[in-house]
C-alpha atoms as a printed R data frame, in Angstrom:
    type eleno elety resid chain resno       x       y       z
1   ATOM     1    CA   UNK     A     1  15.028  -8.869  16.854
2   ATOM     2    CA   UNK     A     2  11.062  -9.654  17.181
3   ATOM     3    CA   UNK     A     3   9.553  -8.424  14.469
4   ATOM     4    CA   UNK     A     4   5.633  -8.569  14.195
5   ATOM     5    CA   UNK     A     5   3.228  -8.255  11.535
6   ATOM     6    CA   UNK     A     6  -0.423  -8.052  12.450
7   ATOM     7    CA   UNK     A     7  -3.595  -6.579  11.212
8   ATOM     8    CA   UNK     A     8  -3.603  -2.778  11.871
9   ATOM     9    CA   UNK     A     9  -5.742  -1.091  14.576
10  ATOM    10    CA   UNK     A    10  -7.562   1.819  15.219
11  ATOM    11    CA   UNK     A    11  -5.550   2.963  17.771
12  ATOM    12    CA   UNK     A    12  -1.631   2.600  14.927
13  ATOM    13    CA   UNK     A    13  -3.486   5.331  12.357
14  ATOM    14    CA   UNK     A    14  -1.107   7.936  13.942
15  ATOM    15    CA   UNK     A    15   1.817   5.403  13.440
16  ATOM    16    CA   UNK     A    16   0.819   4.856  10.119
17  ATOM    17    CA   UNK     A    17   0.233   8.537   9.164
18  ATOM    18    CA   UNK     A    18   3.768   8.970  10.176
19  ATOM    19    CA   UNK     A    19   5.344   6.298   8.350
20  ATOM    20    CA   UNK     A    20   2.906   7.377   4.920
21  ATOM    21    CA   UNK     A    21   4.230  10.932   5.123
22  ATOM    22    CA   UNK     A    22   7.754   9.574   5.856
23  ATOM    23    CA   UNK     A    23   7.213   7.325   2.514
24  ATOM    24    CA   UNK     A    24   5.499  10.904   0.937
25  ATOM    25    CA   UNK     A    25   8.903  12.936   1.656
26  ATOM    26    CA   UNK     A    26  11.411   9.897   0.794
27  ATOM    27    CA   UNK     A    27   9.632  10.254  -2.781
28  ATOM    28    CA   UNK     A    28   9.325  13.407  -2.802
29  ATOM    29    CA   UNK     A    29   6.050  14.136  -3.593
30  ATOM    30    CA   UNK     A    30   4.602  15.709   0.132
31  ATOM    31    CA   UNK     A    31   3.413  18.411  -1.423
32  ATOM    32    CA   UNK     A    32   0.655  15.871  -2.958
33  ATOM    33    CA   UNK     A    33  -0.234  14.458   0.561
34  ATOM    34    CA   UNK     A    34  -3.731  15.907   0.620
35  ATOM    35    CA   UNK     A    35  -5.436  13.521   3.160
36  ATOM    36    CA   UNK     A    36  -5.921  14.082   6.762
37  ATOM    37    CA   UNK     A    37  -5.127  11.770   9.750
38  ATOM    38    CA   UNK     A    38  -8.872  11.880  10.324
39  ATOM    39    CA   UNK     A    39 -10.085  11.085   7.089
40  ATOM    40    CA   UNK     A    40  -7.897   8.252   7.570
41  ATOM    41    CA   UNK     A    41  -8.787   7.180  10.592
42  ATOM    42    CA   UNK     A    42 -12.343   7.301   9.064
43  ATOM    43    CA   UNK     A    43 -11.399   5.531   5.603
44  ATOM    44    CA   UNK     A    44  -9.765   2.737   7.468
45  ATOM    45    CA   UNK     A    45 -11.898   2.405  10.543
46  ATOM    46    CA   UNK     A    46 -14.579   3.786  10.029
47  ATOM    47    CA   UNK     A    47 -18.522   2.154   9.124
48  ATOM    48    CA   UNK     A    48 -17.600   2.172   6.026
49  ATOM    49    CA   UNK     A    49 -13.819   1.155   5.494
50  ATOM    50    CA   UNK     A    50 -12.021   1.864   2.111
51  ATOM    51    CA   UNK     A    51  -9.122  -0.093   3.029
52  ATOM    52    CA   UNK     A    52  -7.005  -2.873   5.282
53  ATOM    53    CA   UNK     A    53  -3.736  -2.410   6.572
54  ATOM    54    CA   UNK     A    54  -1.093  -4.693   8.114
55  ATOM    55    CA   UNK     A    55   1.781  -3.587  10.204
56  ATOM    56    CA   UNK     A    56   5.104  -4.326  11.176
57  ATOM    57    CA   UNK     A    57   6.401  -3.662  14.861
58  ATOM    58    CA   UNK     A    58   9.342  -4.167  16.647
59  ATOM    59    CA   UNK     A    59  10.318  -3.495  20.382
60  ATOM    60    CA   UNK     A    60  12.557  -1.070  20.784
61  ATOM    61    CA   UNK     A    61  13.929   0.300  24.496
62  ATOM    62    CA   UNK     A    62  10.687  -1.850  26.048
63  ATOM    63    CA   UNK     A    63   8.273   0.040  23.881
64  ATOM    64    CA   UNK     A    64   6.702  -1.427  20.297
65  ATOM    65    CA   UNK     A    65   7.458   0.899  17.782
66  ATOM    66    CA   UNK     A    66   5.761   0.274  14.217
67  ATOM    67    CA   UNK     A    67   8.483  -0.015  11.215
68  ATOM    68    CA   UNK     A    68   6.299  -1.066   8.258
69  ATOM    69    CA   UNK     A    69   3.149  -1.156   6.738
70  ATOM    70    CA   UNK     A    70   1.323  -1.898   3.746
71  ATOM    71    CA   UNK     A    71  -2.421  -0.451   2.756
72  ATOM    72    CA   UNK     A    72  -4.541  -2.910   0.203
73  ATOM    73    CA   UNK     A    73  -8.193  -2.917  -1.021
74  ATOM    74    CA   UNK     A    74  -9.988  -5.290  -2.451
75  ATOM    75    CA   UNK     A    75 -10.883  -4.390  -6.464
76  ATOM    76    CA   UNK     A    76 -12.203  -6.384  -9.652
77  ATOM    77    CA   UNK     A    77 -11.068  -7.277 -12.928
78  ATOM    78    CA   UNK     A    78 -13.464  -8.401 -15.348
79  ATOM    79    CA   UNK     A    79 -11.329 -10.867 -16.672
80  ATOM    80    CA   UNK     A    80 -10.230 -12.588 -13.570
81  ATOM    81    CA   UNK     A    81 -12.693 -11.532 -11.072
82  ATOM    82    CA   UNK     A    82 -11.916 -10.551  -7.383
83  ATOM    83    CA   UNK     A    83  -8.419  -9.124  -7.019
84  ATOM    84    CA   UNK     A    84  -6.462  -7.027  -4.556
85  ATOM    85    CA   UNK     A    85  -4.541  -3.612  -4.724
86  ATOM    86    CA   UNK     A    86  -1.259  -2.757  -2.791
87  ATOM    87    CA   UNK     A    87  -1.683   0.920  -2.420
88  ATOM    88    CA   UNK     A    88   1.199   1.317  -0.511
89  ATOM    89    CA   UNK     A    89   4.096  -0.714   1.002
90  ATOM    90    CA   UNK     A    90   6.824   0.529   3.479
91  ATOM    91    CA   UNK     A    91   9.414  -0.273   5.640
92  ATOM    92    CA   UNK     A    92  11.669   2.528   7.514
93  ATOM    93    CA   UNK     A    93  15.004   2.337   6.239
94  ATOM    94    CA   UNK     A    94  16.989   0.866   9.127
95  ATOM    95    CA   UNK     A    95  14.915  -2.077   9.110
96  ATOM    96    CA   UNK     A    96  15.041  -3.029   4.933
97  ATOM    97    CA   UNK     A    97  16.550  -5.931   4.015
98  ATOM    98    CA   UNK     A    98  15.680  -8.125   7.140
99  ATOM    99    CA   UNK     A    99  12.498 -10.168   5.111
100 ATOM   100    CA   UNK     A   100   9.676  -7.525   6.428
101 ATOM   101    CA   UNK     A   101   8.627  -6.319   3.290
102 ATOM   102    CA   UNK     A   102   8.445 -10.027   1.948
103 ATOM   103    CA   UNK     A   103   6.376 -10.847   5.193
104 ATOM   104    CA   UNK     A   104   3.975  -7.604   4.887
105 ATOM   105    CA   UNK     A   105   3.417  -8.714   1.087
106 ATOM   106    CA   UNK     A   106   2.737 -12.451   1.927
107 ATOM   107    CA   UNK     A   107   0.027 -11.415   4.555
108 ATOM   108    CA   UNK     A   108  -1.779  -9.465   1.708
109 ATOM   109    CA   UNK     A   109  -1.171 -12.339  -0.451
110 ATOM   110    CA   UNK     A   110  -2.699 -14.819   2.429
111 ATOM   111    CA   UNK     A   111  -5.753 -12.767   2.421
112 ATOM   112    CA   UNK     A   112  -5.525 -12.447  -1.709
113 ATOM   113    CA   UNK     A   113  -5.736 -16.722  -1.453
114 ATOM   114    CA   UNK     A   114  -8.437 -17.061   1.305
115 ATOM   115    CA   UNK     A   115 -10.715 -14.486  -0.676
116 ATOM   116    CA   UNK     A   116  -9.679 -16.501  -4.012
117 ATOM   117    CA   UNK     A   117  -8.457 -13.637  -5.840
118 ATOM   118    CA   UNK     A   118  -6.737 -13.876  -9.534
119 ATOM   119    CA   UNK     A   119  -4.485 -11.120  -8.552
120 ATOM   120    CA   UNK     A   120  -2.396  -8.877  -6.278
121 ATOM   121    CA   UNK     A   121  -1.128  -5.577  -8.319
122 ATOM   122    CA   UNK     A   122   0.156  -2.424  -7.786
123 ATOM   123    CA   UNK     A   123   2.443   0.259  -9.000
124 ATOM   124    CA   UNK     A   124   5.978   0.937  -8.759
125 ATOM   125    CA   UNK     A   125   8.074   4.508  -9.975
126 ATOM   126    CA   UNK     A   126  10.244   4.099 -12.702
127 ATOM   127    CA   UNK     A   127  12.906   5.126 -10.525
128 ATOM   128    CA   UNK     A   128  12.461   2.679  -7.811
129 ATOM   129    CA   UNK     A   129  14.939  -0.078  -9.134
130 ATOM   130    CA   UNK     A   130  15.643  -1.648  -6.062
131 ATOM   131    CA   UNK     A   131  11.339  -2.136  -5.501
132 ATOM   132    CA   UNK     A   132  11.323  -3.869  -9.090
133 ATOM   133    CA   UNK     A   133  14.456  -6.140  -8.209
134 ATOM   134    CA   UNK     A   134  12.428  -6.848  -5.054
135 ATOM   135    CA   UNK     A   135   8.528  -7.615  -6.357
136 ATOM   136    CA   UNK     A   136  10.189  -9.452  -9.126
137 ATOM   137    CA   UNK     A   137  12.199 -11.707  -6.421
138 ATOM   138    CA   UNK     A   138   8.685 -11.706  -5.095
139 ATOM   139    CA   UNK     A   139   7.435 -13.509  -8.555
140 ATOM   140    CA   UNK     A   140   5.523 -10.382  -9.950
141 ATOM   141    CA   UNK     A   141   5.545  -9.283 -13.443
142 ATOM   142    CA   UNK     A   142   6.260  -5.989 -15.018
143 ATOM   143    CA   UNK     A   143   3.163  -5.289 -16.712
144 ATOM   144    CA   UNK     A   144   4.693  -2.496 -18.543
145 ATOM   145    CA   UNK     A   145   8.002  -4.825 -19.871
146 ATOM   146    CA   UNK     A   146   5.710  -7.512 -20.902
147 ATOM   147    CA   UNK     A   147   2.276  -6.427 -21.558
148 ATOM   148    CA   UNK     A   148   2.998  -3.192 -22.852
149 ATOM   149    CA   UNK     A   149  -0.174  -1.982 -20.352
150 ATOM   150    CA   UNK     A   150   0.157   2.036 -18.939
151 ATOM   151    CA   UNK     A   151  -1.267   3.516 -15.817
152 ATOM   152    CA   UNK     A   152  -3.457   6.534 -16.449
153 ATOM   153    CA   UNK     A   153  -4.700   9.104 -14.084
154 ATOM   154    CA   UNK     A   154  -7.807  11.432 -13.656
155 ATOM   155    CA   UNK     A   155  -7.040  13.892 -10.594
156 ATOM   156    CA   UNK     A   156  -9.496  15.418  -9.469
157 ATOM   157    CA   UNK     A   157  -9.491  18.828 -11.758
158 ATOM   158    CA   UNK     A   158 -10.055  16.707 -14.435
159 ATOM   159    CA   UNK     A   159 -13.019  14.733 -12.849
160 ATOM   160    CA   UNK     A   160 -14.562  17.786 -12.140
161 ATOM   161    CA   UNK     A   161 -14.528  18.879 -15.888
162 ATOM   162    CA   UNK     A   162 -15.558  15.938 -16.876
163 ATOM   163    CA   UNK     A   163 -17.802  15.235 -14.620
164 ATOM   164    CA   UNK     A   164 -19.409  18.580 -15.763
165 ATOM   165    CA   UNK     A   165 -19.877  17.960 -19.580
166 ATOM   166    CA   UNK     A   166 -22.392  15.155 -18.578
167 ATOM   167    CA   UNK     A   167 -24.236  17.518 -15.987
């Protein structure tokens, strides 16, 4: 099996809009799938680019199919300085288990090195035990386990109202 992971192009966003709104369904939470595959397109490829992405392909029956992916940005902490976010990291279920995931995560954590970064972090569901076992193989820390830290959320309803009491 050849598997390859390389920087994403232009022309995988409709591979990678498949695999995101696989990923979507498997956690069931489509229904909160609100982007476009144009405003993707645009967000990662665009002049002004919001995001990177690597990918994970395989040939399959002479043609490359892609498998995995994972989206990052680039993000700051102001007690460590330059860091990275893992939005999102997936591999289709056939292929788990095989050392993709732990080769999408060490190219962000190449780029996380070369840009001197104090961190890579992202976020995991509660539910996903077999993730935790896995970034914790990985050498990542639960944040909430030792730190006691909490992820909080504006959407954008409550932007907009708050947004408006400073109007």
């Amino acid at each position: 099996m050849c598997i390859v992971i390389r920087k994403a192009e232009v022309k995988d966003c409709p591979g990678i809009f498949d695999l995101i709104t696989e990923l979507a369904i498997h956690e069931k939470h489509q229904d909160q799938m609100k982007i476009s595959l144009e405003k993707f397109r645009e967000d990662g490829f665009g002049d002004n680019t919001k995001f990177q992405c690597f990918v994970a392909e395989c040939e399959e029956n002479d043609t490359l199919r892609l498998i995995g992916y994972v989206i990052y940005f680039n993000t700051y902490s102001t007690w460590q300085g330059k860091c990275i976010h893992m939005e999102d990291i997936y591999v289709v279920p056939e292929y788990r288990s095989k050392g993709i995931g732990s080769k999408l995560i060490g190219s962000v954590c190449k780029v996380a090195d070369l840009q001197n970064c104090g961190r890579v972090q992202f976020i995991v569901r509660d539910s996903n035990k077999s993730a935790m076992k896995f970034y914790k193989h990985q050498g990542a820390i639960d944040l909430t386990e030792v730190q006691e830290w909490h992820l909080f959320r504006l959407t954008s309803d409550a932007i907009e109202k708050v947004a408006a009491k400073y109007d």
